[in-house]
Phi, psi and omega in degrees: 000313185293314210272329182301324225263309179295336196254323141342308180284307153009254145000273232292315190317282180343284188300357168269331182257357159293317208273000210239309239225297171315279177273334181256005175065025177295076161275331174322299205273352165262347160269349187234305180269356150262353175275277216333289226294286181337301178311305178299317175319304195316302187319278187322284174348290184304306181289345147338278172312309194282359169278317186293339171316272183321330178272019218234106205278080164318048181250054183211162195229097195247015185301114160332116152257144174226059188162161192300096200296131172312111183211283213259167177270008187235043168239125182295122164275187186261131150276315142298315176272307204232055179282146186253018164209166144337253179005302148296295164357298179303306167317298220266340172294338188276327189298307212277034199195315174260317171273000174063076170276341195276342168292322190281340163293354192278182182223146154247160180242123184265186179219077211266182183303169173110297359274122159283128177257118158283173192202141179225215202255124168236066203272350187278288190307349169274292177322299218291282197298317193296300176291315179333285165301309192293318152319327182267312191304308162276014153268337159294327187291314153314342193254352168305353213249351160276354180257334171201148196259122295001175182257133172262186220289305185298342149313309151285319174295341180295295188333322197262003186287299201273334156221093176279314188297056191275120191243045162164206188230123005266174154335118174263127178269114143341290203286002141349279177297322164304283192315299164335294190295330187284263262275330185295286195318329171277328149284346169292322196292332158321313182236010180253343175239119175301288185313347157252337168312312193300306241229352185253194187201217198267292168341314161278344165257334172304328179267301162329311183299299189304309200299313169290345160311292197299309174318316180270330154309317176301303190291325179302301190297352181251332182278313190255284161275087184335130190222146157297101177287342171294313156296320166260004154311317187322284178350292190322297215295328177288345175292312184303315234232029180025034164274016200340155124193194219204096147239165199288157199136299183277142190268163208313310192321311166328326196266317164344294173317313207239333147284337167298294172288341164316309173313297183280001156281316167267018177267336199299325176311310172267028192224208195257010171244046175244334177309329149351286202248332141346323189281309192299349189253290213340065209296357180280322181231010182231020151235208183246158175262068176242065157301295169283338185305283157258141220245107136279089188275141176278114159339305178297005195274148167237192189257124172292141137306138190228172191227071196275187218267275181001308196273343177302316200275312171303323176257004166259332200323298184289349166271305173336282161320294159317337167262008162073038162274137193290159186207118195266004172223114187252000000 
C-alpha cells in the first residue's frame, strides 16, 4: 500500500507539471515560485528541528558503544567504539558520518531450518549507502557550477574528475551511474526481502522514489532530451541574484527536473532524511563515555518534597496503633 501510494504521488507530481507548463503556460510559477517556496521550507523547516532538537535536555551520558570502556590502565580500551575525550568522540563522529562505519559493522540475523539462528554480512547495504550519499553529495556540489559566475575552479576540476570515462559529446559522469544504481538497489532491497518490505511504509518509498525520479530526470535531460543549458544558467542566476526571470526555450523536462527537487527540498525537513543533521544532535553518538572517570550530576535536578515512613508513621500513629498495625517507634 505505501509503495502503490509513493509511486502514484510520484507520477501525479509529474503530471501537474506537464499540464501546468504545457497546457497553463505556468513557467513563473514552477521556475521561480516554487524553488523560493521550496528553499525558504528547506531553510526554516531545518532550523526548526535542530533547534527543537538542541533544547531536549540530555543529563545522562547515554553514548552507543561497541568496545571496551576505559576503566583500570592496564586493561586496553577502544578509543573509537567507546571514546573517552573529545578527541575521540570527534574520530568516531567522522568515521559514522563519512564512511557509515557503524553500517559496516552492522549483521543480520536469519532463521534457518533446524532451527539455526545464523548471523551474516551486511557489507552490500554499507557499499549501497555508502555510494549513494557520496554520489548524490557530488552531483550537488557539480550543479553549483549553475549558481555561479565564473564558475569556480574545484568545481571544474571535480567535473573532468567525475568524467575521465568519456566515450563521446556530452560527458559521461561516473556518479551518474553509481547514483542510478545505489539508488535502485536500495529500493530492491525494499520490496524484495519480506522483512523490510514488512517494516517500510510510505515515508520510505516516497523519498526513494522522488529521489530516482529527479536522478533519472536529470540524465534524461542531458543525454536525450536536449534542453537550453544557456536558458537555465539564465534562470539559476536570476534566482540567485533575486533577479527571476523566465527564459523561453527550456523544455519541459527541465521544469520537471526542478519541481522535483523543489518537492524533496521542502519535503526534507519533515521526513527520515532530517538523520543529517540528527546524527550530529544525537547524544548516543556525539558524547564521550567517561562515565567511571567522572560523577554526572543532572543539571536539571531540583529538591523533591519527600514523605518518609518516620514522618508516615508520626502523623498515623494513633490510627495505626488502633488498627493493631506493628509500629517501629513505640
Amino acid at each position: 500500500m505505501g509503495l502503490l501510494f509513493s509511486l502514484f504521488t510520484v507520477i501525479a507530481l509529474i503530471v501537474i507539471v506537464f499540464i501546468g507548463v504545457q497546457a497553463a503556460n505556468l513557467h513563473y510559477l514552477f521556475g521561480i515560485i516554487f524553488p523560493y517556496a521550496a528553499l525558504l521550507t528547506f531553510i526554516v523547516g531545518i532550523v526548526f528541528r535542530v533547534i527543537k532538537w538542541g533544547r531536549i535536555p540530555v543529563p545522562f551520558r547515554i553514548p552507543t558503544t561497541t568496545g571496551q570502556q576505559k576503566s583500570l590502565p592496564w586493561i586496553k580500551y577502544s578509543k573509537t567504539d567507546n571514546p573517552f575525550t573529545g578527541l575521540g568522540v570527534l574520530i568516531r563522529m567522522a568515521l559514522e558520518v563519512l564512511v557509515f562505519r557503524s553500517l559496516f559493522r552492522n549483521t543480520k540475523t536469519e532463521l534457518n531450518e533446524g532451527p539455526h539462528l545464523s548471523y551474516g554480512s551486511t557489507k552490500w547495504l554499507w557499499l549501497g549507502g555508502l555510494a549513494f550519499h557520496w554520489t548524490f553529495l557530488i552531483i550537488l556540489t557539480r550543479h553549483l557550477r549553475l549558481f555561479f559566475e565564473p564558475v569556480p575552479w574545484f568545481i571544474e576540476i571535480l567535473e573532468t574528475l567525475d568524467g575521465f570515462f568519456q566515450v563521446g559529446a556530452p560527458v559521461v559522469y561516473i556518479t551518474n551511474i553509481i547514483f542510478l544504481a545505489a539508488v535502485t538497489f536500495l529500493f530492491l532491497r525494499r520490496v524484495i526481502i519480506p522483512q523490510m518490505r514488512y517494516i517500510s511504509l510510505a515515508a520510505d518509498y516516497f523519498p526513494l522514489l522522488l529521489i530516482f525520479a529527479i536522478g533519472a530526470s536529470g540524465v534524461l535531460m542531458r543525454y536525450f532530451f536536449k534542453t537550453d543549458i544557456v536558458g537555465v544558467k539564465e534562470l539559476t542566476m536570476g534566482l540567485v541574484t533575486l533577479k527571476p526571470v523566465v527564459p523561453q526555450g527550456i523544455d519541459i523536462i527541465f521544469y520537471i527536473h526542478l519541481f522535483l527537487i523543489s518537492v524533496l527540498f521542502a519535503y526534507f525537513p519533515m521526513s527520515k532524511l532530517m538523520h543529517m543533521a540528527g546524527v550530529f544532535l544525537s547524544p548516543t553518538r556525539n558524547l564521550a563515555n567517561n562515565n567511571r572517570y567522572k560523577r554526572h550530576v543532572n543539571p536539571w535536578d531540583y529538591p523533591v518534597k519527600i514523605h518518609t515512613y518516620e514522618e508516615y508513621e508520626e502523623e498515623f500513629r494513633d490510627k495505626m496503633k488502633s488498627a493493631g498495625l506493628p509500629l517501629e517507634k513505640e
